[in-house]
LUMVOKE-106249 format. One record per residue (C-alpha): residue number from 1; x, y, z. Coordinates in steps of 0.5 Angstrom, whole numbers. Example, Ala and Ser with C-alpha at 12.3 -4.5 7.8 and 13.67 -1.06 7.14 Angstrom:
<pts>
num, east, north, up
1, 25, -9, 16
2, 27, -2, 14
</pts>
This chain:
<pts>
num, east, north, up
1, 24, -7, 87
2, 18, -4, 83
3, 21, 3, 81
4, 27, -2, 79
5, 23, -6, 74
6, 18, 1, 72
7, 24, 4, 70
8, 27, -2, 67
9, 22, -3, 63
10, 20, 5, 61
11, 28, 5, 58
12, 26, -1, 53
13, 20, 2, 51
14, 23, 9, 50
15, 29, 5, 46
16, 24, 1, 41
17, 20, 9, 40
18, 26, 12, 38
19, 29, 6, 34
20, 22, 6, 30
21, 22, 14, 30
22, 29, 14, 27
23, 28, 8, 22
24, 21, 12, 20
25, 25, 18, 17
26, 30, 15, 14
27, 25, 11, 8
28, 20, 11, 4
29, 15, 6, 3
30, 11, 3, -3
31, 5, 1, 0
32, -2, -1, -6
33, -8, -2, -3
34, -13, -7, -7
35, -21, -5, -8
36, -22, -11, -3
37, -21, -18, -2
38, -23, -22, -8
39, -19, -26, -11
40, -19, -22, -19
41, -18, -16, -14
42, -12, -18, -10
43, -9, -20, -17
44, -10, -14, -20
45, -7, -10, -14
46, -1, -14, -16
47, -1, -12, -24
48, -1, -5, -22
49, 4, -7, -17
50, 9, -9, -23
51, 7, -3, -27
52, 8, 1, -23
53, 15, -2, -21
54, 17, -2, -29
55, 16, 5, -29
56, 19, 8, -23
57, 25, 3, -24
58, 29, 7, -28
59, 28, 13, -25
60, 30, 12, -18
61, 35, 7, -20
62, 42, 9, -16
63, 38, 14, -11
64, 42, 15, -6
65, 39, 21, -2
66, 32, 21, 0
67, 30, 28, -1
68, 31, 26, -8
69, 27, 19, -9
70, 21, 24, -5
71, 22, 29, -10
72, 23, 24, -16
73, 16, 21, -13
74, 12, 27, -12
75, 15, 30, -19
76, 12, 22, -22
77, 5, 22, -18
78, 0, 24, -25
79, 5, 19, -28
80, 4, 13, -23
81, -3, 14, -23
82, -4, 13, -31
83, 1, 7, -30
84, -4, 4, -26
85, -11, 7, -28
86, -9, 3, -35
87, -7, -3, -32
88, -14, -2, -29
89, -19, -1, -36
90, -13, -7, -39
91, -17, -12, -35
92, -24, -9, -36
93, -24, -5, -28
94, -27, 1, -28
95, -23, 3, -21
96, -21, 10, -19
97, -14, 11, -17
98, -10, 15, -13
99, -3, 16, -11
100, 0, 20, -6
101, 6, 21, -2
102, 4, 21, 6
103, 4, 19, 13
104, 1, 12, 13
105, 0, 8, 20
106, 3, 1, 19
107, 3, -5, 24
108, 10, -10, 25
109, 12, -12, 18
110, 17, -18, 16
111, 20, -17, 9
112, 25, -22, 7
113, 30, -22, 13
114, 28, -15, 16
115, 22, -14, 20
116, 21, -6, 21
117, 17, -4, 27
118, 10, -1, 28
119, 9, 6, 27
120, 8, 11, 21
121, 12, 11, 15
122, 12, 16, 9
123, 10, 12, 4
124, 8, 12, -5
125, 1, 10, -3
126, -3, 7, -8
127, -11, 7, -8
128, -14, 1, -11
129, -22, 4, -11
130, -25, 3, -5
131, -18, 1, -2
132, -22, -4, 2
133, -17, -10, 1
134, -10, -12, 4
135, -4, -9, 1
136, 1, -11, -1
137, 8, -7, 1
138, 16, -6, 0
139, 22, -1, 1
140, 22, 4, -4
141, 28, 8, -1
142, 33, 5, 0
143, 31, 1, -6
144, 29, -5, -4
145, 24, -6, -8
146, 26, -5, -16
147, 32, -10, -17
148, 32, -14, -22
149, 24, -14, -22
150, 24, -18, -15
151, 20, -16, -10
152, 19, -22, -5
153, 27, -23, -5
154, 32, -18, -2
155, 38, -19, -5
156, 45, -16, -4
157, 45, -10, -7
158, 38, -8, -3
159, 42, -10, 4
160, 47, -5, 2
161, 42, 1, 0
162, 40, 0, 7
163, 45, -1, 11
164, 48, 6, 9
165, 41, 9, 9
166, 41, 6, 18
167, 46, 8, 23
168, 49, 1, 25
169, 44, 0, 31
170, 38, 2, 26
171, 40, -3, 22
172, 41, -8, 27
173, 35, -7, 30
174, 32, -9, 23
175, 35, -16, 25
176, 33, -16, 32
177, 25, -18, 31
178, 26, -25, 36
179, 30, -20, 42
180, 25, -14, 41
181, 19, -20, 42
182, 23, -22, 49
183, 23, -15, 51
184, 16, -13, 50
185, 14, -20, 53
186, 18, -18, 59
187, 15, -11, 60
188, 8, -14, 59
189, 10, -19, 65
190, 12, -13, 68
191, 6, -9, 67
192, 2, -15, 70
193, 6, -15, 76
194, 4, -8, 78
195, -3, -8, 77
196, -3, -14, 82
197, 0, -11, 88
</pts>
C-alpha cells in the first residue's frame, strides 16, 4: 500500500516537472522589476512598462516563432534600455537600468485565466536600480503581452498565440491550477502518512 501510494505520488510530481519544463522552453517572459516598493517607484516601473510595450509592440507583432522574437529581443536590448532610462530621467529619477534576456526563477503566477507553473522561464527582464521592489510580468511569446496595449486582459488573439505555441496538454495544464492545487494536496497528505509510520 505504501509503495502503491509512493509511486502514485512520484508520477504526479514527475508529471507537473515535466509539464513545467515543457512549458518553460516554449515562452519568453516580460518581467520589470521596481527599485522598491514605494509607491512613486511602483508607478514608475509601470511607465517603463508602457514604454517599453510601445516600442517592442511593432516589432514583435506577428511573431510566430520563438527563435525570432529571442533574436528580435536580443537584437533591441540597448534600445529597451534607452526606452526605459528616458521614461526614468522624464520623471526626475536618476535610476540605472538594465535589460537582459535570462533564466529567471519565478514562483506560481496567475495571468488572466492562466496560471503558469513555478520554475525558471527565460525572460526580457528589466532592472529598475536596485530591483528590490515587486515586479510586474506578462507573456512576451507568444504574445500576450502587446495587444491592443492591454496588458491585464488576455484577449482572444493572445489565447490563440498560445494555443499554438503549447501541446494540447500544455495548454490544458495552464487551465488546470485548482486540479494541480488537489493533487499537490493529496501528495502532501501522502508524504505526512509516511513519516508517520
Amino acid at each position: 500500500m505504501a509503495a502503491a501510494a509512493l509511486l502514485f505520488s512520484g508520477t504526479i510530481l514527475y508529471r507537473q516537472y515535466k509539464i513545467t519544463e515543457e512549458i518553460a522552453g516554449k515562452i519568453i517572459r516580460f518581467h520589470v522589476r521596481a527599485n522598491s516598493d514605494t509607491k512613486i517607484d511602483q508607478e514608475l516601473k509601470l511607465k517603463v512598462r508602457d514604454a517599453i510595450g510601445n516600442y517592442m509592440q511593432p516589432k514583435l507583432s506577428g511573431i510566430s516563432d520563438i527563435e525570432k522574437s529571442r533574436q528580435i529581443v536580443k537584437e533591441n536590448l540597448e534600445q529597451i534600455e534607452k526606452a526605459a532610462s528616458s521614461v526614468i530621467a522624464a520623471e526626475g529619477y536618476t535610476y540605472p537600468v538594465t535589460a537582459s534576456l535570462t533564466i529567471t526563477k519565478f514562483p506560481e503566477k496567475t495571468y488572466g485565466a492562466y496560471t503558469f507553473p513555478a520554475g525558471n522561464y527565460e525572460a526580457l527582464e528589466v532592472l529598475i536600480g536596485k530591483g528590490k521592489g515587486h515586479n510586474w510580468w506578462c507573456v512576451m511569446y507568444p504574445n500576450m503581452c502587446f495587444f491592443n496595449s492591454t496588458y491585464e486582459v488576455v484577449d482572444e488573439e493572445a489565447d490563440k498565440s498560445l494555443q499554438q505555441a503549447l501541446t494540447q496538454a500544455e495548454y490544458e495544464a495552464l487551465m488546470e491550477h485548482k486540479n494541480f492545487k488537489v493533487k499537490f494536496a493529496l501528495v502532501e497528505q501522502l508524504r505526512e502518512i509516511f513519516e508517520n509510520l
